[in-house]
C-alpha positions as CSV (number, residue, x, y, z in Angstrom):
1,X,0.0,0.0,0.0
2,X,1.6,3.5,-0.8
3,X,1.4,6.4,1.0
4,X,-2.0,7.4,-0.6
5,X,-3.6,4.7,0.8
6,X,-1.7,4.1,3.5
7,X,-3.5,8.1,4.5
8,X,-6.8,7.0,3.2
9,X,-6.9,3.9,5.0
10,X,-6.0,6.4,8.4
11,X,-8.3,8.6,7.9
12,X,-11.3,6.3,7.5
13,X,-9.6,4.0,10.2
14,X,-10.3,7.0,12.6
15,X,-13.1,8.6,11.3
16,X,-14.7,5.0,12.0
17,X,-13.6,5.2,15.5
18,X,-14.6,8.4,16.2
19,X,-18.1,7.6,14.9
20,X,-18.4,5.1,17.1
21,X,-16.9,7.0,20.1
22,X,-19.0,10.0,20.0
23,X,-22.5,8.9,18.7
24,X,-25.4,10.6,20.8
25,X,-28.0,7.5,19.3
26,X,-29.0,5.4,22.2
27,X,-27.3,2.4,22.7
28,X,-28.8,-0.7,20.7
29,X,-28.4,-4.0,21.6
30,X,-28.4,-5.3,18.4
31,X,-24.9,-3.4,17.8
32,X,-23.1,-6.3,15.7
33,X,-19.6,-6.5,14.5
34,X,-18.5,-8.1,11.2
35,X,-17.8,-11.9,12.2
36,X,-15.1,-12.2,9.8
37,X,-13.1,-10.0,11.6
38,X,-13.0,-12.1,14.6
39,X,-12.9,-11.3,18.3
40,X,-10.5,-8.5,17.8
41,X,-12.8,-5.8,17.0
42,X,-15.5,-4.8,19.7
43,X,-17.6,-1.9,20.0
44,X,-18.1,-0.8,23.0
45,X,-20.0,2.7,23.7
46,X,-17.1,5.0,26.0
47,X,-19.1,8.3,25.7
48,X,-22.7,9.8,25.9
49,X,-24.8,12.7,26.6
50,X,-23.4,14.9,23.4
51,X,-26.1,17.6,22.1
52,X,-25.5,16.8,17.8
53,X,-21.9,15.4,17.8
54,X,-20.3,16.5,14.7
55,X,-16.9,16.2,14.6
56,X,-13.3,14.8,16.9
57,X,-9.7,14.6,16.7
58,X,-7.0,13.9,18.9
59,X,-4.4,15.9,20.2
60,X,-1.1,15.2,20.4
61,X,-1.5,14.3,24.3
62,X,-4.1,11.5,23.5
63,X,-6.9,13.6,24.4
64,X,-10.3,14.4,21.9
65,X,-11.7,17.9,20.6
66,X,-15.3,17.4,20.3
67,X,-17.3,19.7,18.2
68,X,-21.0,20.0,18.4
69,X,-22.8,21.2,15.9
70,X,-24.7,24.3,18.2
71,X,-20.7,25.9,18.3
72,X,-19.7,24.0,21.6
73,X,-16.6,22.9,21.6
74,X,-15.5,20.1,24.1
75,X,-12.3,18.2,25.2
76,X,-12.1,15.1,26.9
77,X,-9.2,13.2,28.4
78,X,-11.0,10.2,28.4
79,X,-12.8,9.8,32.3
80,X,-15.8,11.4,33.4
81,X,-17.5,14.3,30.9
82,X,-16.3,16.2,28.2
83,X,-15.6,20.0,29.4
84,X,-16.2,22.7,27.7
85,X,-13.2,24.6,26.2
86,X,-15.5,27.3,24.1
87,X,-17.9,28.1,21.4
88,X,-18.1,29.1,17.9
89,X,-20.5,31.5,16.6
90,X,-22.7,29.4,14.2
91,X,-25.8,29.7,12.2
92,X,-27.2,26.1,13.1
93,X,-30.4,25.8,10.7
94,X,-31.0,22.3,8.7
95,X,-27.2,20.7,8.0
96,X,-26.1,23.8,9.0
97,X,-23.9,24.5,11.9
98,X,-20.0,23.6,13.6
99,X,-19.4,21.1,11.0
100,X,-16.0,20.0,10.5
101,X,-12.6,19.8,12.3
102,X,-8.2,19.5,12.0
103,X,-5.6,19.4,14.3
104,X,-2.7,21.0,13.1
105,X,0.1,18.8,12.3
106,X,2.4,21.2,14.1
107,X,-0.5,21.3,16.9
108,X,2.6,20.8,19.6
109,X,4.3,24.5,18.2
110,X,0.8,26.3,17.0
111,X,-1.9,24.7,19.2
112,X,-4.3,25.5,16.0
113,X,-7.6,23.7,15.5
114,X,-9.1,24.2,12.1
115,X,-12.8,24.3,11.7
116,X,-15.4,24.7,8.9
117,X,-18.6,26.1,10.5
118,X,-21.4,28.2,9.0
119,X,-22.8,31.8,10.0
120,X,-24.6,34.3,7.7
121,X,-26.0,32.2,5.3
122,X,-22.2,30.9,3.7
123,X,-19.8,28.6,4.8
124,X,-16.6,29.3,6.7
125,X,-12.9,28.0,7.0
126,X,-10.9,29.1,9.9
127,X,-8.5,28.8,12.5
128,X,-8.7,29.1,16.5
129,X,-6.1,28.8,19.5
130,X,-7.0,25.9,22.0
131,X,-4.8,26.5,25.2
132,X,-4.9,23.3,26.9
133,X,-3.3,24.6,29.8
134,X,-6.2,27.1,30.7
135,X,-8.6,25.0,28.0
136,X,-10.1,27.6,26.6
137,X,-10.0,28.5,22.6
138,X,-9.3,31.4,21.4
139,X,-11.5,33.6,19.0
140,X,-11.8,31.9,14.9
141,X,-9.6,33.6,12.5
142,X,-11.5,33.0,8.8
143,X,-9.3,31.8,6.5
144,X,-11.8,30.9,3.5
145,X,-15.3,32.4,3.5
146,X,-17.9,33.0,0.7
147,X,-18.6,29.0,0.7
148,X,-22.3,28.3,-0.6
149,X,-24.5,27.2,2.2
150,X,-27.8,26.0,1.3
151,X,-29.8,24.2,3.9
152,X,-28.5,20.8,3.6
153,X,-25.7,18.9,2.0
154,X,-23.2,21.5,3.1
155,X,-20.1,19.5,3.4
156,X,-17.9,20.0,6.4
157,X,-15.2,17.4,6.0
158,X,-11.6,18.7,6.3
159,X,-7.9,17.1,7.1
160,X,-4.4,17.6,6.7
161,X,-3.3,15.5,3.9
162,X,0.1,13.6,3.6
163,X,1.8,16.5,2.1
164,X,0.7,19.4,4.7
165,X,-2.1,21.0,3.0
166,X,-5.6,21.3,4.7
167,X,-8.3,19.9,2.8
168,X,-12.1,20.7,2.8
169,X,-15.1,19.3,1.5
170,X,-17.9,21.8,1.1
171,X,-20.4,19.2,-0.4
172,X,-23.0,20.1,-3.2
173,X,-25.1,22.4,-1.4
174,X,-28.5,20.7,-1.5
175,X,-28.8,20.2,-5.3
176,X,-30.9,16.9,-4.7
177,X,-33.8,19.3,-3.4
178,X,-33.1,23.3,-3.3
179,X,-31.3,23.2,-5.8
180,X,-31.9,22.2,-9.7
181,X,-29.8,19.2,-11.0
182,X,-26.1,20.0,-12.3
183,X,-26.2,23.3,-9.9
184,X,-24.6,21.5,-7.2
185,X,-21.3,22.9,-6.1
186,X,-19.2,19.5,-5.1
């Protein structure tokens, strides 16, 4: 596998995990796990009592930035409940809200978190300081704006990719119903 897919395989290796850690659905117990992957894999529910999860990463120290999708943003060191570091001014309407979330590579020298959120009817790209000493974040610095924004279908996924740049997806702004077909911005 080369390094392509040695990143894709990462990132949906952790977005799977994450999914599983911060999901707000009650707890099923029909929750099943793919036999042919043995007894190694087990899910087991470590977190609950989020208000619309939408995003987490891990810092460098093993703990977990947890976004909802109101503008609160949470970190948890794994025991007990989440505390609240700050919140992001969003416009939380349909799909709209605190959608998306990066760690900085160089979080150790920056302490950056990256965010795509939306406010005003567009979509955002920006920056804030977490100080995990005093675990507060600081106020968002844009550094995109202008994104489309329609009620739904508005994207949010963004990462660092193997070569340092930050990547976004700002999805196809709701051209399955607000929009006509082939208007869709993806």
């Amino acid at each position: 596998m080369g390094m392509r897919g040695t990143w894709f395989f990462l990132l949906f290796f952790c977005a799977a995990i994450v999914v599983a850690v911060v999901s707000s659905a009650p707890v099923q117990a029909a929750v099943q796990v793919n036999s042919a992957l043995g007894s190694s894999v087990q899910a087991e529910r470590v977190l609950s009592g989020l208000n619309y999860p939408s995003a987490a990463a891990f810092l460098p120290d093993g703990r977990m930035v947890i976004l909802q999708l109101g503008g609160r943003v949470l970190l948890w060191n794994g025991k007990g409940v989440p505390s609240p570091v700050g919140t992001v001014e969003v416009e939380m309407d349909g799909e709209r809200g605190l959608l998306g979330l990066a760690v900085d590579p160089l979080f150790e020298q920056s302490s950056r978190l990256y965010l795509f959120y939306s406010v005003d009817g567009r979509q955002r790209i920006g920056h804030a300081v977490l100080d995990v000493a005093g675990a507060t974040l600081g106020p968002v610095t844009d550094l995109v704006t202008g994104l489309s924004a329609d009620r739904d279908h508005n994207g949010g996924g963004i990462a660092f990719g193997p070569d340092g740049f930050l990547y976004f997806g700002t999805g196809d702004s709701g051209c399955s119903r607000s929009r006509p077909p082939g208007d869709g911005e993806n």
